[in-house]
C-alpha positions, 0 to 999 in steps of 0.5 A: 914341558909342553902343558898337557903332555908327559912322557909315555911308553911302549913295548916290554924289556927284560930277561924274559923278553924276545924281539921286542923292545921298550921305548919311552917317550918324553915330549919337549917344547925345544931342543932337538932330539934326546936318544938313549939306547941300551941293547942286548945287540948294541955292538952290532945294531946300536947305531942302526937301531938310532938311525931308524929311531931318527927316521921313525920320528922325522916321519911322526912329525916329533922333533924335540923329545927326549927318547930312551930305548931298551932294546931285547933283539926286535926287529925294524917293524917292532922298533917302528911299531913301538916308537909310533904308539909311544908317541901317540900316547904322549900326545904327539903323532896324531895321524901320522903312522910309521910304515916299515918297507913292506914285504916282497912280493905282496902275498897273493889273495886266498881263495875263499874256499881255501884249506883251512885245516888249522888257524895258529892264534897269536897273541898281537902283543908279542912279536916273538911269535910271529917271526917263524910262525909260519915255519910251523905249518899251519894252514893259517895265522892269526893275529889276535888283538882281541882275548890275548891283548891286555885292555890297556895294550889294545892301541899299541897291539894293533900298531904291531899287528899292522905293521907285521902284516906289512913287513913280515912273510908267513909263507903260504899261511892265510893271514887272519886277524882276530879284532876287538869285539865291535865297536871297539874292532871298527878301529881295528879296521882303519888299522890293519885293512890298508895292509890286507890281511886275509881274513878278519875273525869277528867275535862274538857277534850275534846278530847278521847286522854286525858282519854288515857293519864289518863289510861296510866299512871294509868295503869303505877302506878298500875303496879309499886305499885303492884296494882291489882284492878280497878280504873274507870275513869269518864270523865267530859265534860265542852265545847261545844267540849266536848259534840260534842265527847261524844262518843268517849271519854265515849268509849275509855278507858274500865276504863271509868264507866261514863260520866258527864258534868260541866254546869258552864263551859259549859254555860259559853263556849256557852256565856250563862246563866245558867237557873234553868230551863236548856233549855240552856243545854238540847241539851248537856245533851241529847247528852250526855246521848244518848253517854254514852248508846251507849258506854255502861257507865252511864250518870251522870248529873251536880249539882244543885248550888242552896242549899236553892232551894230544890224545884227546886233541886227535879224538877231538879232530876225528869226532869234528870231521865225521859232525862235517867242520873243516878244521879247527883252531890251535893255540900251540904249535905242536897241536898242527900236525895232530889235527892235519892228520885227524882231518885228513880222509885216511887211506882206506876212504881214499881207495873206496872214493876213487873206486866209486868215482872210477865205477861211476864214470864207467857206468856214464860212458857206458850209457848205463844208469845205474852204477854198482860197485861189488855187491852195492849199488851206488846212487848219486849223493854217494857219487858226490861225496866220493868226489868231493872227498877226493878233491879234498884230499888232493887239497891236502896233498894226500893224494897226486893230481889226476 
């Protein structure tokens, strides 16, 4: 064996185990290819999975190695994905990446105002939730390779979460990732930006000269991969210090589309509890809302942890709504459908908002200044938020186009 090298693994095997495969990888100073598979669909996809092992080795540049595979159903995109961290860690590969056939078509950009009602996490170390997660109906996906990703897994998850944005289709969800906290998400970056996720989630930041340093180098990635499309930035506040400069990071960069905040770190900041209720937080979710109207993003609140409260998740959606976010976070499937809902005008707003616009419109041809709906008056703030939740409404599919 090679001085300096030794054999090195990647990825999960076993009974508990989905779309994902374990592969290891044993460096040799000659004698061509070793390849040992053991596959629940070997039957099938045995002489497959070996032909792309071959082909994801030759593209590394590894031509003597000795590599054993236990494969639990994982697609093409998470076999290349573990081979390449297998062989990085064992010191072979450097530089080299393994791309899968990229999905067709590309998925269009997102809009920066964009609905964005619900944000699914899953964690960038499993493939097997990212394959139908789009079939849930989330407004968008997040490919998390911050909390959900054990330390030692980091290198090996953003390979995954990489690869997946190249070859997987979420459908009509935003593709967001969630990086590590800087410096360590400046990796993550060189990374996932050559294949464009939509948003790139920025935690914990404190300061507007951390969202800086994110534009900058996003803006360096896309101008060396030849890049032409927007990737937006949504800054998560997690500290007391982070909610006290709300404004100067929601308006620093006009890559920012949003704000969010993270109340496990930030109650945990104030030596708190977090309560269902969230008196302890009110303040900082207030504060936030107020800067992201001001700097002209969207406010988008936590999520709720509990999954089997779907009471208090409705209770938590509605009191997040009339405080002005426009959606929140979720970290089960299940939680999509209940926080639509709660975010969605009900139909009673719906009719009041159409009847002042029509009122008001009226009044307008009619060369009258002042418009009046039944025994009120309507002044023009009240006009504009009728219209405004109208338009969102029909964002939501609640109401037919005009």
């Amino acid at each position: 064996m090679t001085d300096g090298q030794s054999t090195a693994e990647a990825g999960h095997y076993g009974k508990e185990v989905r779309s994902d495969l374990h592969v290891s990888v044993e460096p040799r100073d000659g004698g061509g290819l070793e390849l040992n598979l053991e596959s629940r669909v070997q039957l099938y996809y045995g002489e497959a999975i070996l032909a792309q092992t071959r082909q994801v080795l030759a593209s590394l540049g590894v031509k003597h190695a000795k590599i054993a595979i236990h494969d639990e159903g994982a697609l093409p995109f998470v076999i290349a994905a573990r081979l390449e961290a297998a062989a990085k860690r064992a010191a072979l590969a450097a530089g080299k990446n393994a791309l899968p056939d990229p999905a067709s078509p590309a998925a269009p950009p997102t809009a920066r105002d964009r609905l964005r009602r619900s944000r699914l996490y899953l964690p960038g170390s499993e493939p097997k939730y990212f394959i139908n997660a789009g079939l849930h109906g989330p407004d968008a996906i997040i490919l998390d390779l911050e909390d959900s990703v054990h330390h030692a897994e980091k290198d090996a998850a953003r390979i995954l979460v990489r690869n997946a944005l190249r070859a997987l289709d979420f459908g009509a969800c935003e593709r967001m990732v969630r990086i590590n906290q800087l410096p360590l998400g400046l990796q993550d970056l060189a990374e996932i930006i050559p294949e464009t996720p939509d948003v790139v989630l920025v935690p914990k930041v404190e300061r507007p000269e951390q969202v800086g340093e994110v534009d900058r180098v996003i803006h360096e990635l896309k101008s060396r991969h030849g890049i032409d499309r927007p990737i937006w930035i949504m800054p998560i506040l997690e500290s007391a210090t982070g909610v006290e400069n709300a404004f100067a990071i929601a308006a620093v960069s006009p890559l920012v589309c949003s704000v969010t905040i993270g109340l496990e770190d930030y109650t945990a900041d104030l030596g708190v509890a977090k309560t269902a209720e969230g008196r302890e937080s009110l303040y900082a979710r207030t504060r936030l809302v107020n800067a992201a109207r001001a700097a002209g993003v969207q406010a988008i609140d936590s999520v709720f942890g509990d999954v089997g409260d779907m009471d208090g998740l409705r209770r938590w959606g509605q009191g997040s709504r009339a405080l002005g976010f426009e959606g929140m976070g979720c970290i089960h499937p299940a939680q999509i459908r209940v926080i639509h809902h709660a975010f969605a005008p009900s139909p009673v707003e719906v009719e009041k908002a159409l009847k002042i616009v029509a009122a008001f419109e009226e009044a307008q041809q009619r060369g009258l200044a002042v418009v009046s709906l039944g025994s009120k008056m309507i002044d023009p703030p009240v006009v504009e938020r009728a219209r405004k939740l109208v338009a969102r409404a029909r964002q939501m599919g609640e109401l037919s186009p005009p």
